[in-house]
Backbone bond lengths (Angstrom), bond angles and torsions (degrees), N, CA, C in turn:
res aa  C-N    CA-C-N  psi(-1)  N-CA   C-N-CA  omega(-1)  CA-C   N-CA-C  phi
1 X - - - 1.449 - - 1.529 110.15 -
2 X 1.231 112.52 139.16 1.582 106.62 -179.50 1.553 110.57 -106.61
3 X 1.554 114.64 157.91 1.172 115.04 -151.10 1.158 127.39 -90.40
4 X 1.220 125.83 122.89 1.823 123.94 -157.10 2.279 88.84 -67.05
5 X 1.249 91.42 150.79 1.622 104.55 166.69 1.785 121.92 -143.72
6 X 1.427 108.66 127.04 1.713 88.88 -175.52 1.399 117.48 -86.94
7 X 1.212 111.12 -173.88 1.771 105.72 -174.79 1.557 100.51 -86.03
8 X 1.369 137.01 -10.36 1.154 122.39 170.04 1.857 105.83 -74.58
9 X 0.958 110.08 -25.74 2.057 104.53 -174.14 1.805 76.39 -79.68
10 X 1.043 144.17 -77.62 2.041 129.99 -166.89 1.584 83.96 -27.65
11 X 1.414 110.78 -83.65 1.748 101.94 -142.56 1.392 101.27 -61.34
12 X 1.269 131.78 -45.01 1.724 101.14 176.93 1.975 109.62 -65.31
13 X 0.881 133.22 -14.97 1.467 115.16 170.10 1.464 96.19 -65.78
14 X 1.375 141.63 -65.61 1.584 163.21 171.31 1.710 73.71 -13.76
15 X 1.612 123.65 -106.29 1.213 129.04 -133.72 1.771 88.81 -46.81
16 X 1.391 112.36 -77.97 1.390 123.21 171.26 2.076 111.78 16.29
17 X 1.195 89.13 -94.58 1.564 103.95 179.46 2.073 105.89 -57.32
18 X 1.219 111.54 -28.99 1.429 108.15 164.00 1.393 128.37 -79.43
19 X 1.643 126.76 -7.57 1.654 116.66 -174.80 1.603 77.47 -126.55
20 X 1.452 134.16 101.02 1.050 143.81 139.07 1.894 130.56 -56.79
21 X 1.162 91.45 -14.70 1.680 111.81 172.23 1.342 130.34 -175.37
22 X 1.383 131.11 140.28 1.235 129.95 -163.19 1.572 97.89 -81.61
23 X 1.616 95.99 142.79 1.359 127.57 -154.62 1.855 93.17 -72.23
24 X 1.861 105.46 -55.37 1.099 114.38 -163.32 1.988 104.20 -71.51
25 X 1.235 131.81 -31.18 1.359 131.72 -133.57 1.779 99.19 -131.42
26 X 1.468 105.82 -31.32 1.139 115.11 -148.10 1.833 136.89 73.32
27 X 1.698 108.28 -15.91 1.155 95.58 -178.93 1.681 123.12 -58.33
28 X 1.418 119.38 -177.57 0.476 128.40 154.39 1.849 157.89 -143.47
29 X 1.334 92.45 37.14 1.390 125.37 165.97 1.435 122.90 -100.88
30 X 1.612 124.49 115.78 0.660 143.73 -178.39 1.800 142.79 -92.39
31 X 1.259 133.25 143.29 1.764 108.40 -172.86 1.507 100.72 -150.43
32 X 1.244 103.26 165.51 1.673 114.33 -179.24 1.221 95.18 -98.46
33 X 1.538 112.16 136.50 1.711 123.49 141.80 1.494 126.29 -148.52
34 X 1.365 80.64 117.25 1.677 98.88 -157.27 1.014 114.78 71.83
35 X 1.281 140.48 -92.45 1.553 133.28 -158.72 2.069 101.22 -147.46
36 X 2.067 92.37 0.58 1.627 76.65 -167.29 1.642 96.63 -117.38
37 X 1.053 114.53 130.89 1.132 123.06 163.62 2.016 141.94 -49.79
38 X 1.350 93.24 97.56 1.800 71.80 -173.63 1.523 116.94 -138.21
39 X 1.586 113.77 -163.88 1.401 115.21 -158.78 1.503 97.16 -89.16
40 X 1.181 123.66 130.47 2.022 129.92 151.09 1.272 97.65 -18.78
41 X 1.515 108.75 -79.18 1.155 115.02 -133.04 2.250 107.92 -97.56
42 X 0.819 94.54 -33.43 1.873 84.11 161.62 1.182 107.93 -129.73
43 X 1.703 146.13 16.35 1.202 129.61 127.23 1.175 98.53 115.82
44 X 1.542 125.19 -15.23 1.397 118.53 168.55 1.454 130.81 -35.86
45 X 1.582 92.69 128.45 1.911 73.91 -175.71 1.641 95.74 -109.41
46 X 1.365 113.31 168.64 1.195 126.19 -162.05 1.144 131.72 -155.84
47 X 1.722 107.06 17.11 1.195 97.93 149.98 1.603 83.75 -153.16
């Protein structure tokens, strides 16, 4: 069986491969919470 996927798992892969580094901090490690995307290391969220 092949694997169902929703358009929210595309657009977070989409943003993913598009914010290669935080704008404000430079880091570049990233995490989910809840639904918003943000920086490790100064917390920026970004999407």
């Amino acid at each position: 069986m092949a694997q169902q996927y929703d358009q929210k798992s595309f657009d977070s892969l989409e943003l993913e491969e598009s914010i290669k580094k935080c704008p404000d901090c430079g880091g570049k490690k990233f995490d989910l919470r809840g639904e918003e995307r943000y920086c490790k290391k100064c917390g920026l969220v970004l999407e």
